[in-house]
N, CA, C and O of each residue as an XYZ file, in Angstrom:
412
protein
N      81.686     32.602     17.362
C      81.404     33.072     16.025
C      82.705     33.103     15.219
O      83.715     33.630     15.686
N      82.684     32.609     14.159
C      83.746     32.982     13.206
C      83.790     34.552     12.691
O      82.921     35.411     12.839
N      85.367     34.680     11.893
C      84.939     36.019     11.098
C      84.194     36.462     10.458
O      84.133     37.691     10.428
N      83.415     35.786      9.766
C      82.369     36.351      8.804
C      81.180     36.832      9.583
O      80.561     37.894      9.527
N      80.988     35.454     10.537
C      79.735     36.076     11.283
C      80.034     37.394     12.327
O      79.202     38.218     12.704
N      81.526     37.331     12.685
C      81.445     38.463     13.847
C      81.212     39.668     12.918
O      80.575     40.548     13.497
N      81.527     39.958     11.700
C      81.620     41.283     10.899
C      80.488     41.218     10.999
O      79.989     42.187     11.570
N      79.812     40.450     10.674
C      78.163     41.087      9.992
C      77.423     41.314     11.413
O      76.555     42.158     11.633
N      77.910     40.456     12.254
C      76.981     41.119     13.771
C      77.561     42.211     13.573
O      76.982     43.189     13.101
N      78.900     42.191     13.940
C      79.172     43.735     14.262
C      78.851     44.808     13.321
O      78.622     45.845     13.943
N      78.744     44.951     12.011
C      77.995     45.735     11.163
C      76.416     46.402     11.545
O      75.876     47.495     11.712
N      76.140     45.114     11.552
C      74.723     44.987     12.533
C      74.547     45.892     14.315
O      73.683     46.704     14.646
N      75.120     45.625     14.722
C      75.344     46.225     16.309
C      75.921     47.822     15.758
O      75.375     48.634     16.506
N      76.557     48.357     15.031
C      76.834     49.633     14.969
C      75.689     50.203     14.255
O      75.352     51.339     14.591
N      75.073     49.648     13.385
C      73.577     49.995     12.885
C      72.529     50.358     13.824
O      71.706     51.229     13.544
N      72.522     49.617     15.113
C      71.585     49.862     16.364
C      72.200     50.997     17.173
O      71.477     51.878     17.639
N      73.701     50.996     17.374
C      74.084     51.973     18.459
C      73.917     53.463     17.461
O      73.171     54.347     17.882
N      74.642     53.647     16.170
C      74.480     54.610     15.396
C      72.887     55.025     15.387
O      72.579     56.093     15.915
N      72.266     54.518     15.025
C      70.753     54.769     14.014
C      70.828     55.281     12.861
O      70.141     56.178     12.372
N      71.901     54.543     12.306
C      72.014     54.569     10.718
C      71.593     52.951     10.228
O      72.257     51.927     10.392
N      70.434     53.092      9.660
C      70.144     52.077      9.606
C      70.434     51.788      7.848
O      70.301     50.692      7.304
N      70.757     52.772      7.325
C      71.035     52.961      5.487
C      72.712     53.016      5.351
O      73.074     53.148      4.182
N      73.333     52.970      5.916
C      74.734     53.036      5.228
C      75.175     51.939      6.294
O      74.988     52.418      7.413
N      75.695     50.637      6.372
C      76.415     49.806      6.474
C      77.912     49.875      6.731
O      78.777     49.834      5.856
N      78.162     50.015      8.384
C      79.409     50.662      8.634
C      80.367     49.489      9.269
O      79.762     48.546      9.780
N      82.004     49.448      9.290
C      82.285     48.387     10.321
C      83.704     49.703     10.571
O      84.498     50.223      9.787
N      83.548     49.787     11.528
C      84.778     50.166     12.213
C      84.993     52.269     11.252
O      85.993     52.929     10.971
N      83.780     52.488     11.124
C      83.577     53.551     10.657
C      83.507     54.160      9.153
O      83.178     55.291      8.794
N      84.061     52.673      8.148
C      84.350     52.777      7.342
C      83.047     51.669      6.575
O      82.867     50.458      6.700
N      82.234     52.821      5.695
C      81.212     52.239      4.759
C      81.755     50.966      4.143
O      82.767     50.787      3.466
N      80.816     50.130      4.555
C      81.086     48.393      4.515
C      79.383     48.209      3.014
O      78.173     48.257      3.232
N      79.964     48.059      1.994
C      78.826     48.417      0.746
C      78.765     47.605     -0.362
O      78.313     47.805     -1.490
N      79.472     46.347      0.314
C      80.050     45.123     -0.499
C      78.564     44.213     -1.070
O      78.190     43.754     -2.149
N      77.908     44.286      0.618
C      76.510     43.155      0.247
C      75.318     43.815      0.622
O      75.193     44.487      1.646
N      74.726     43.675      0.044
C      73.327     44.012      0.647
C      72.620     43.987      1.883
O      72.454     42.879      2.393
N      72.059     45.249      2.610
C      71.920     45.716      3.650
C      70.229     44.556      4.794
O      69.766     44.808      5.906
N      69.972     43.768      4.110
C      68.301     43.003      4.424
C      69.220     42.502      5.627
O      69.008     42.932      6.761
N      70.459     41.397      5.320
C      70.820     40.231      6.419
C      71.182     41.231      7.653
O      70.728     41.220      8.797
N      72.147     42.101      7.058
C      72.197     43.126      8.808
C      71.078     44.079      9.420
O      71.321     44.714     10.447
N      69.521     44.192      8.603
C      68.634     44.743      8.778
C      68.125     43.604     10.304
O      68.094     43.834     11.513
N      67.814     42.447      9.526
C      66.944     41.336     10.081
C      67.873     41.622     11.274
O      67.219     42.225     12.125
N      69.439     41.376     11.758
C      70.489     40.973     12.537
C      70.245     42.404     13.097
O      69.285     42.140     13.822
N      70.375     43.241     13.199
C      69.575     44.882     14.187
C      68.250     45.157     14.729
O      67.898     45.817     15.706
N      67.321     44.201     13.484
C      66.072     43.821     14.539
C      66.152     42.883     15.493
O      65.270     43.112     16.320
N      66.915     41.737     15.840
C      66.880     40.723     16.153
C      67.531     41.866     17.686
O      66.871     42.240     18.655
N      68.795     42.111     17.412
C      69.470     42.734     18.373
C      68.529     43.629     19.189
O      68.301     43.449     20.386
N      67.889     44.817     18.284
C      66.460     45.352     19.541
C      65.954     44.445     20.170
O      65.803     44.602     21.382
N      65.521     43.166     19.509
C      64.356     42.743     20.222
C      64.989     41.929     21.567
O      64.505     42.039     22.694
N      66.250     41.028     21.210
C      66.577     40.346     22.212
C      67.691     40.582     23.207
O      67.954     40.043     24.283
N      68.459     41.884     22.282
C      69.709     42.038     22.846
C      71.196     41.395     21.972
O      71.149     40.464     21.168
N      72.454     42.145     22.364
C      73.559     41.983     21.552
C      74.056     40.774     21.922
O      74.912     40.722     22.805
N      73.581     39.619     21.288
C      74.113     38.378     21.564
C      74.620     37.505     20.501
O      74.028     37.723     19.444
N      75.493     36.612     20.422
C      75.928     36.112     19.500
C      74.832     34.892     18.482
O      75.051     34.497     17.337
N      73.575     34.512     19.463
C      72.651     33.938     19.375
C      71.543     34.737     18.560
O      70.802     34.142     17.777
N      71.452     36.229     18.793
C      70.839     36.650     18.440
C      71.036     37.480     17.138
O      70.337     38.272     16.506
N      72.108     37.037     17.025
C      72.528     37.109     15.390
C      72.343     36.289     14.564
O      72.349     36.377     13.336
N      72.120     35.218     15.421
C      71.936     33.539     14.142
C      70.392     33.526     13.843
O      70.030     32.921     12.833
N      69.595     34.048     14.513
C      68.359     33.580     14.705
C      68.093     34.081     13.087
O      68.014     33.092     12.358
N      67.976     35.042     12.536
C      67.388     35.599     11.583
C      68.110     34.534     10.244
O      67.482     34.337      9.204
N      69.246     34.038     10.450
C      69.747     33.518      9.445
C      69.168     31.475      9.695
O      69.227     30.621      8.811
N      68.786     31.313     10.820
C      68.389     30.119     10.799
C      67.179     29.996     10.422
O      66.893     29.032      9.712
N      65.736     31.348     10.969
C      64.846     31.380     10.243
C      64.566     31.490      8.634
O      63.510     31.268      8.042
N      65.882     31.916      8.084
C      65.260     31.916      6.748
C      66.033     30.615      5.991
O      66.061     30.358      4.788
N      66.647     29.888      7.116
C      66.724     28.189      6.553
C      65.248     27.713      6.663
O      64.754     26.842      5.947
N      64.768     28.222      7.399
C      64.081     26.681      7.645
C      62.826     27.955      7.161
O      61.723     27.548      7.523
N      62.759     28.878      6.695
C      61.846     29.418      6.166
C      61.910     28.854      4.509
O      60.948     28.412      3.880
N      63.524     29.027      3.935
C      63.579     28.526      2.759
C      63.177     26.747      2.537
O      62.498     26.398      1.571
N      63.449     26.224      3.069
C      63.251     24.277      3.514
C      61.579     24.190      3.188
O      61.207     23.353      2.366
N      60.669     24.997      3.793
C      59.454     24.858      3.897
C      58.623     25.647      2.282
O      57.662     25.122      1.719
N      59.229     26.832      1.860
C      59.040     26.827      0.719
C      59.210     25.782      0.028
O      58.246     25.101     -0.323
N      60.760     25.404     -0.361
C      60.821     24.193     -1.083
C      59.631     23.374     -1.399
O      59.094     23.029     -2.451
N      59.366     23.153      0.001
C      58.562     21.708      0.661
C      56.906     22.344     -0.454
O      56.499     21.623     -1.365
N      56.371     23.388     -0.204
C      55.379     24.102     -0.659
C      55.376     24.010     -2.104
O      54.377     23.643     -2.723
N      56.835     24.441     -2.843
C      56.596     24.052     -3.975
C      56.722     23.174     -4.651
O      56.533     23.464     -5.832
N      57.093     21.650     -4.369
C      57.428     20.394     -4.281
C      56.496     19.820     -4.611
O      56.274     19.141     -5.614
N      55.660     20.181     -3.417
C      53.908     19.506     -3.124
C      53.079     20.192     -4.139
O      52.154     19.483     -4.536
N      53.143     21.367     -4.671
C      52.475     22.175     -5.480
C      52.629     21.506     -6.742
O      51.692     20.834     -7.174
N      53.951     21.638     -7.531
C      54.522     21.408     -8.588
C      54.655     19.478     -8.935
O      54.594     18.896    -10.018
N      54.807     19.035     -7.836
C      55.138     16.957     -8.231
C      53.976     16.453     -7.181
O      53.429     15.437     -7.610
N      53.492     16.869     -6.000
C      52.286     16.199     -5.514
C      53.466     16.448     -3.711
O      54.636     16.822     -3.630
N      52.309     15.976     -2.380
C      52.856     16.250     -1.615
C      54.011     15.551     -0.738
O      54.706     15.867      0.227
N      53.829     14.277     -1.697
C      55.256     12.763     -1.035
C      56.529     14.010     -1.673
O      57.128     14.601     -0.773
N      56.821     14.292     -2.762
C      57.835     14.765     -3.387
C      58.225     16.314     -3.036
O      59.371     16.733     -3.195
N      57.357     16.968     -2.636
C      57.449     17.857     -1.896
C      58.063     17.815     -0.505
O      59.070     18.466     -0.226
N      57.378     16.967      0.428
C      58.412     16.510      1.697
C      59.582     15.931      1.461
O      60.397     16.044      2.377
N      59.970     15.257      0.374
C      61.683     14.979      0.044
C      62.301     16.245     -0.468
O      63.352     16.480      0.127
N      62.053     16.964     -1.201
C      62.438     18.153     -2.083
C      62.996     18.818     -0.546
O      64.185     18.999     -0.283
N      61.853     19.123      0.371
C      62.123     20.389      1.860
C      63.288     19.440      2.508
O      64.389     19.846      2.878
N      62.811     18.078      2.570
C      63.795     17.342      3.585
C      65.506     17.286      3.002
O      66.484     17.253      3.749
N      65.541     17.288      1.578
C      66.512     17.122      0.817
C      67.836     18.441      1.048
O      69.058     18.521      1.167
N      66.770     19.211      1.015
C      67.086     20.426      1.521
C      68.138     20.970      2.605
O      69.293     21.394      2.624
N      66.858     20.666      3.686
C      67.349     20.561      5.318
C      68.488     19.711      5.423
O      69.309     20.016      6.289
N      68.694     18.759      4.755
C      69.597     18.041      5.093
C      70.656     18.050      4.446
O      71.557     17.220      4.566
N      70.639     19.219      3.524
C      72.324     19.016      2.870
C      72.971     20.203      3.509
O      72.625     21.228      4.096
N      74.620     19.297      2.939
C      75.248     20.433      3.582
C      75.607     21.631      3.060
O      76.004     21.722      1.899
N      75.466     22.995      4.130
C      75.755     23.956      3.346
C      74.486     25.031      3.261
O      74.634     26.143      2.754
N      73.374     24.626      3.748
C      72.045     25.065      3.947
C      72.064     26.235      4.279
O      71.188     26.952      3.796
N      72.830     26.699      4.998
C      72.526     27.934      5.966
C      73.170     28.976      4.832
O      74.187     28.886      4.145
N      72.026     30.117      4.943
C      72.367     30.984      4.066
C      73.091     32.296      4.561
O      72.769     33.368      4.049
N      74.063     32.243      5.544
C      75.126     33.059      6.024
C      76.201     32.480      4.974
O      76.954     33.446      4.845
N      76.685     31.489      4.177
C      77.577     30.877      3.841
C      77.769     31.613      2.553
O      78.791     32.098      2.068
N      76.407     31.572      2.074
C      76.588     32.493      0.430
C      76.751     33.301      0.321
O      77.040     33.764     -0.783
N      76.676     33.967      1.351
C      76.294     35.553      0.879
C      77.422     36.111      1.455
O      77.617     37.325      1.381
C-alpha cells in the first residue's frame, strides 16, 4: 500500500478497534479533512473480512466498477445501448479510474 492508502486503512482500522465510528482519528488526532463514507465502507469491509490490506481495496474497487456500470446505464438510457457500452467501457479503461485517487 502506498501512503495515502495506508492512512485511510489505518483511519479505518482505529474506527473498528475504537468504536468511534463518527470522529475520524489517525494516531489519536481528529483526521476531518475528508469525508467519513470511504473509511465507513473500509471498517465494514475490515469486520467482515478482517484487517487486510486487500480488504481495504475492495470497497474502493467496488465503487469503480459500480461507477463503470452506471455510466454504462446511463449511456444506454440517454444515446441507446451500443453507446452506452462504450461510455462504461471508456470508462473502465481510462486511466485514473479508481476513486481512492480523488479523494
Amino acid at each position: 500500500m502506498d501512503d495515502v492508502d495506508a492512512v485511510q486503512a489505518q483511519i479505518a482500522r482505529n474506527m473498528v478497534q475504537s468504536g468511534d465510528w463518527v470522529t475520524a482519528r489517525l494516531d489519536g488526532v481528529a483526521y476531518l479533512e475528508k469525508s467519513p463514507l470511504k473509511y465507513w465502507m473500509m471498517a465494514a469491509s475490515f469486520l467482515i473480512f478482517g484487517a487486510h490490506d486487500w480488504a481495504a481495496r475492495i470497497p474502493i474497487a467496488l465503487g469503480a466498477v459500480g461507477l463503470c456500470l452506471l455510466t454504462a446505464r446511463f449511456g444506454a438510457w440517454a444515446f441507446g445501448r451500443r453507446a452506452g457500452m462504450y461510455a462504461g467501457l471508456a470508462l473502465a479503461t481510462s486511466v485514473g479510474c479508481s476513486c481512492s485517487r480523488a479523494s
